[in-house]
VEXTI-13929 format. One record per atom (N, C-alpha, C): residue in three letters; atom name; x, y, z. Coordinates in Angstrom, 3 decimals. Layout:
N
ala | CA | X | Y | Z
...
This chain:
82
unk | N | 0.849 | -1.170 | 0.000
unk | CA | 0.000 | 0.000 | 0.000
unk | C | 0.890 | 1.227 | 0.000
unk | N | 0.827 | 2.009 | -0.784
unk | CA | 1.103 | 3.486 | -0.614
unk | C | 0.854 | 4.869 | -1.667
unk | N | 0.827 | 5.811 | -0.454
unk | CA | -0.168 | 6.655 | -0.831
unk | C | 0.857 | 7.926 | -1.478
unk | N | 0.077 | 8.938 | -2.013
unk | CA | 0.854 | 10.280 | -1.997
unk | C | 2.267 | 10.623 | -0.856
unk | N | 2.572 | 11.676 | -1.679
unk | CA | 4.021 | 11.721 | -0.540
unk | C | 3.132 | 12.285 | 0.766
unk | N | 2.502 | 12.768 | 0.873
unk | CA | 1.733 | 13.506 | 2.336
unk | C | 0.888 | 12.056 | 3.094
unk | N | 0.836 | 10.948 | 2.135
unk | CA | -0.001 | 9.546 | 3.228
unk | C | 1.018 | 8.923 | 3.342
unk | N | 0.513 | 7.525 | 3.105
unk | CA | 1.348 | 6.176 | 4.115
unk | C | 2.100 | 5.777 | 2.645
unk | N | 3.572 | 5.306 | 2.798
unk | CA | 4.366 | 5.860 | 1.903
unk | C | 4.724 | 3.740 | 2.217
unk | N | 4.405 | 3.323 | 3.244
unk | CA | 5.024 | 2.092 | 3.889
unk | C | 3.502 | 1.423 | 4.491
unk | N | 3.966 | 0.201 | 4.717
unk | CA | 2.445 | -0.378 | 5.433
unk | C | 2.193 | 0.434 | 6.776
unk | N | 1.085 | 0.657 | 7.263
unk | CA | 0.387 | 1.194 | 7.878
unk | C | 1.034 | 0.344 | 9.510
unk | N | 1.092 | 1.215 | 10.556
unk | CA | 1.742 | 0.403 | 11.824
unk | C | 1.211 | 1.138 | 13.108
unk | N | -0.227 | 1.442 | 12.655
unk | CA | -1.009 | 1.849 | 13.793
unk | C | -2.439 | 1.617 | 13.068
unk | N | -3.616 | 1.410 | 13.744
unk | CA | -4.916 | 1.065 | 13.448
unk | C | -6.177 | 1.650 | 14.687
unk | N | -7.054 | 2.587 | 14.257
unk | CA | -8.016 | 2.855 | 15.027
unk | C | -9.318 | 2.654 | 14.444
unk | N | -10.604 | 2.295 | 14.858
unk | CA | -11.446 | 1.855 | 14.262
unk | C | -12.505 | 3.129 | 14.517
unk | N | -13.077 | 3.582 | 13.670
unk | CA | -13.697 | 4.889 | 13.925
unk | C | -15.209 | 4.675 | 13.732
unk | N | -16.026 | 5.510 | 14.465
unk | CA | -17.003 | 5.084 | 14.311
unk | C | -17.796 | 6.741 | 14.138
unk | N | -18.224 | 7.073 | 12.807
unk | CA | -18.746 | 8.333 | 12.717
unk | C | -19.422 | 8.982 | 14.122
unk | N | -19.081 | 10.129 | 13.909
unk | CA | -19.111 | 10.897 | 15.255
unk | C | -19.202 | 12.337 | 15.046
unk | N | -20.462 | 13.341 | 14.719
unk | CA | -20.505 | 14.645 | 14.604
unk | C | -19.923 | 15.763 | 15.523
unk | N | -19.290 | 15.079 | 16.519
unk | CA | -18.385 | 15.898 | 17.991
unk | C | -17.191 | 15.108 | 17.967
unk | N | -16.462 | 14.088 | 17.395
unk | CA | -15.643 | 13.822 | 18.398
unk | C | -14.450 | 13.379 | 16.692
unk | N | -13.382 | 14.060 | 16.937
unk | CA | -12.123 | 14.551 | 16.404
unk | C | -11.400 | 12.911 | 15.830
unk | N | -10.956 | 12.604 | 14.879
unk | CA | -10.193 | 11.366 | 14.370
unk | C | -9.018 | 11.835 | 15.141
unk | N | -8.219 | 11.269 | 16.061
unk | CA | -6.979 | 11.624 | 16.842
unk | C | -5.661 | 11.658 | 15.388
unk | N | -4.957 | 12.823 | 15.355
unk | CA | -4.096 | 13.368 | 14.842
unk | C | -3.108 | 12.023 | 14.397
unk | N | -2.837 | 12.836 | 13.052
unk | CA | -1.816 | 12.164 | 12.917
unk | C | -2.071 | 11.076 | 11.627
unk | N | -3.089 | 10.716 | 10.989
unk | CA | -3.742 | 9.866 | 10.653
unk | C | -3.089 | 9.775 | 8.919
unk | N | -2.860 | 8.759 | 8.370
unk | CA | -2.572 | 8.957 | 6.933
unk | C | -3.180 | 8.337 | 6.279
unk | N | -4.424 | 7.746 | 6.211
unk | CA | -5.439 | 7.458 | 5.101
unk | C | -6.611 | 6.458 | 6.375
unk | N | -7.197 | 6.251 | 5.112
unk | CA | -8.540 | 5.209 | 5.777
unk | C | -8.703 | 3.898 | 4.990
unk | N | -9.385 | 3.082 | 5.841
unk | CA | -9.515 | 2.199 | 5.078
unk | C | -11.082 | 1.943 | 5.049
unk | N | -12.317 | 1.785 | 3.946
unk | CA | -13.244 | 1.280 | 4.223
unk | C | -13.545 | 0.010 | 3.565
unk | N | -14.121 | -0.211 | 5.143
unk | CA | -14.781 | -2.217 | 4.661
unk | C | -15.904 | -2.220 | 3.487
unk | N | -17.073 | -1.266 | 3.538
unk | CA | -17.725 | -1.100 | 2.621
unk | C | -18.209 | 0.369 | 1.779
unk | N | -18.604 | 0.227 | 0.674
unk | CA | -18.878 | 0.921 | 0.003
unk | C | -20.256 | 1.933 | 0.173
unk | N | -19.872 | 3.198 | 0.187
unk | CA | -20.797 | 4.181 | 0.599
unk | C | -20.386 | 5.455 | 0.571
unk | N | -20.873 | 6.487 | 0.861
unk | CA | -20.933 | 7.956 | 0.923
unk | C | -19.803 | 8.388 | 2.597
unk | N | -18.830 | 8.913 | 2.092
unk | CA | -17.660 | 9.112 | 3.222
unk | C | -17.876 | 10.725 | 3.305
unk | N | -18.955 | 11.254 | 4.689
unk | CA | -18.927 | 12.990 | 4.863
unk | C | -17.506 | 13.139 | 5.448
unk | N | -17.086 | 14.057 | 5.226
unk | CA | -16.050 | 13.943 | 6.212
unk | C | -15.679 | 15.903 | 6.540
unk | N | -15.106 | 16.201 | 7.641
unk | CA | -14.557 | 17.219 | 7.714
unk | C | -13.007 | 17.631 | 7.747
unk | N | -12.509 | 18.758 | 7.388
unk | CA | -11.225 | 18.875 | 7.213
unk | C | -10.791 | 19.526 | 8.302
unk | N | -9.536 | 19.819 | 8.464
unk | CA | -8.752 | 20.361 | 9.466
unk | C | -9.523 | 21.904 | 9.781
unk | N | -9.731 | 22.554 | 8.705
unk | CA | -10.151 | 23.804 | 8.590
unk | C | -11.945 | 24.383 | 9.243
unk | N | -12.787 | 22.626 | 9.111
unk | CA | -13.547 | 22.874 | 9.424
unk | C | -14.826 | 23.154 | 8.323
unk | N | -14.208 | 22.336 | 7.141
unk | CA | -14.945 | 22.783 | 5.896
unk | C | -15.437 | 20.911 | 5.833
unk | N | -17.105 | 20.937 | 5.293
unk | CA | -17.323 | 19.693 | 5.040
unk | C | -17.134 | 19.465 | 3.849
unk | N | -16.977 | 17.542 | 3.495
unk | CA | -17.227 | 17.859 | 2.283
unk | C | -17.742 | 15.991 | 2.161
unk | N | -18.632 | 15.671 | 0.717
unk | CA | -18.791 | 14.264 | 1.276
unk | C | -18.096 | 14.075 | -0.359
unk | N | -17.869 | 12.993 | -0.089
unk | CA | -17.264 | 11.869 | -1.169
unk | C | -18.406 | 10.661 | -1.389
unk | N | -19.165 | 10.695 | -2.533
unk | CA | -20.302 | 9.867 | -3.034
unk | C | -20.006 | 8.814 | -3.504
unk | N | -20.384 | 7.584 | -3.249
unk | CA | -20.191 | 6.399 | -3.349
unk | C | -18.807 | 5.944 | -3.594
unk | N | -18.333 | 5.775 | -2.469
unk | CA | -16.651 | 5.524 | -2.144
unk | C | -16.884 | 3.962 | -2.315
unk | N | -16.038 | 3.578 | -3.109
unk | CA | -15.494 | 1.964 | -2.822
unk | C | -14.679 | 1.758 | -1.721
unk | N | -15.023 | 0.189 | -1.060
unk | CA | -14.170 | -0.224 | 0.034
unk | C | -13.184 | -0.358 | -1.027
unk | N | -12.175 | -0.165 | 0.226
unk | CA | -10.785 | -0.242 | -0.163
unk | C | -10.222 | 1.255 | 0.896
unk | N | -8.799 | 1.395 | 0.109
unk | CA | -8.180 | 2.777 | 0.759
unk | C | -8.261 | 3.908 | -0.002
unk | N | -8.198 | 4.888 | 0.975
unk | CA | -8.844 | 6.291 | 0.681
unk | C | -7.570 | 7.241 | 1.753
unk | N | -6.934 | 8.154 | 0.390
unk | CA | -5.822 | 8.733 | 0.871
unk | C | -6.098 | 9.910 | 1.246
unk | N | -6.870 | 10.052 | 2.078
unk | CA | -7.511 | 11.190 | 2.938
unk | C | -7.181 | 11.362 | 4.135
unk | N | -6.806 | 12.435 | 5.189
unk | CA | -6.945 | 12.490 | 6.272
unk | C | -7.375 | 13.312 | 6.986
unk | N | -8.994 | 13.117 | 7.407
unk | CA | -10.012 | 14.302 | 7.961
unk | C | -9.570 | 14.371 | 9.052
unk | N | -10.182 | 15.446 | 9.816
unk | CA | -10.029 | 16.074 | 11.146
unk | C | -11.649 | 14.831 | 11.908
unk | N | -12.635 | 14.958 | 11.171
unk | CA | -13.863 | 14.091 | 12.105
unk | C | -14.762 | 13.131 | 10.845
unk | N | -14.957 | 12.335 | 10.307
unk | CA | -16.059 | 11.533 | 9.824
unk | C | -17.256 | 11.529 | 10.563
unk | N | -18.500 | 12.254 | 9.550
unk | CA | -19.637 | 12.713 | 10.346
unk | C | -20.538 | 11.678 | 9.867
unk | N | -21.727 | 11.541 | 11.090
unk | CA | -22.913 | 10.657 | 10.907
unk | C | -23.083 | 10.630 | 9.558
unk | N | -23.472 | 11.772 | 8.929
unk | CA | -23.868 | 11.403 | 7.703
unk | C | -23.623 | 10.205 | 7.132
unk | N | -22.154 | 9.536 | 6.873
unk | CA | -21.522 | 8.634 | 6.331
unk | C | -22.246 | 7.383 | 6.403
unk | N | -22.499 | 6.888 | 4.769
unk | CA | -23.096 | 5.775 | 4.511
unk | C | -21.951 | 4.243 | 4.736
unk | N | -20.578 | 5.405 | 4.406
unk | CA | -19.938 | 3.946 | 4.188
unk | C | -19.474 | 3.521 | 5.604
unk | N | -18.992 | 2.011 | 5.788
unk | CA | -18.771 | 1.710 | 7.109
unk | C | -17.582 | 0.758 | 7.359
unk | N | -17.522 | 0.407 | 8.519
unk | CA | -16.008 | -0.775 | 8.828
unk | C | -15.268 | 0.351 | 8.569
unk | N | -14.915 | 1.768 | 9.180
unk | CA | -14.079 | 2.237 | 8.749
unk | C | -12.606 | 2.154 | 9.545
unk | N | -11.631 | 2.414 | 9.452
unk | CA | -10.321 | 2.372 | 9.950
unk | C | -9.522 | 3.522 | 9.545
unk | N | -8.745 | 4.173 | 10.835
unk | CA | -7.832 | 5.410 | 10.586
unk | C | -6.550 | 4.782 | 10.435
unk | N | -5.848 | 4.789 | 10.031
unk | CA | -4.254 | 4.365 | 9.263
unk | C | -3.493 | 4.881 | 10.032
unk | N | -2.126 | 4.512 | 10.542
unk | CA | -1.291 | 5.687 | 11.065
unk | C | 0.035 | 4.739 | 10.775
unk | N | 0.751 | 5.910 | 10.019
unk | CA | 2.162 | 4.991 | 9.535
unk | C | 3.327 | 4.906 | 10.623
């Protein structure tokens, strides 16, 4: 697996399992996601700007939001940390 020079460049050697949350912050540090299934990924950025990504395939997604909001259809998600 590897991502842009700003993601996971090497296999991934930290794992948090996230569970959409309109209050509560993806802990720092994070270099992509992984989703188990396929769906709509809202997500927010560092800045505080939303934005959703429409029908995301499982698999990896070289993103790293500040919070994944309820909205989000897709699920099994996982924060990456290299």
């Amino acid at each position: 697996m590897a991502f842009s020079a700003h993601g996971l460049t090497q296999p991934a050697r930290g794992f948090i399992a996230i569970t959409p949350d309109d209050d509560t912050d993806i802990p720092a540090g994070c270099s992509g996601l992984f989703l188990g299934a396929t769906g709509d990924l809202v997500v927010q950025d560092r800045d505080g700007t939303e934005v959703t990504f429409s029908d995301v395939p499982a698999g990896f997604a070289p993103i790293s939001p500040k919070r994944i909001m309820e909205a989000t259809t897709a699920s099994d998600i996982v924060a990456l940390y290299a």
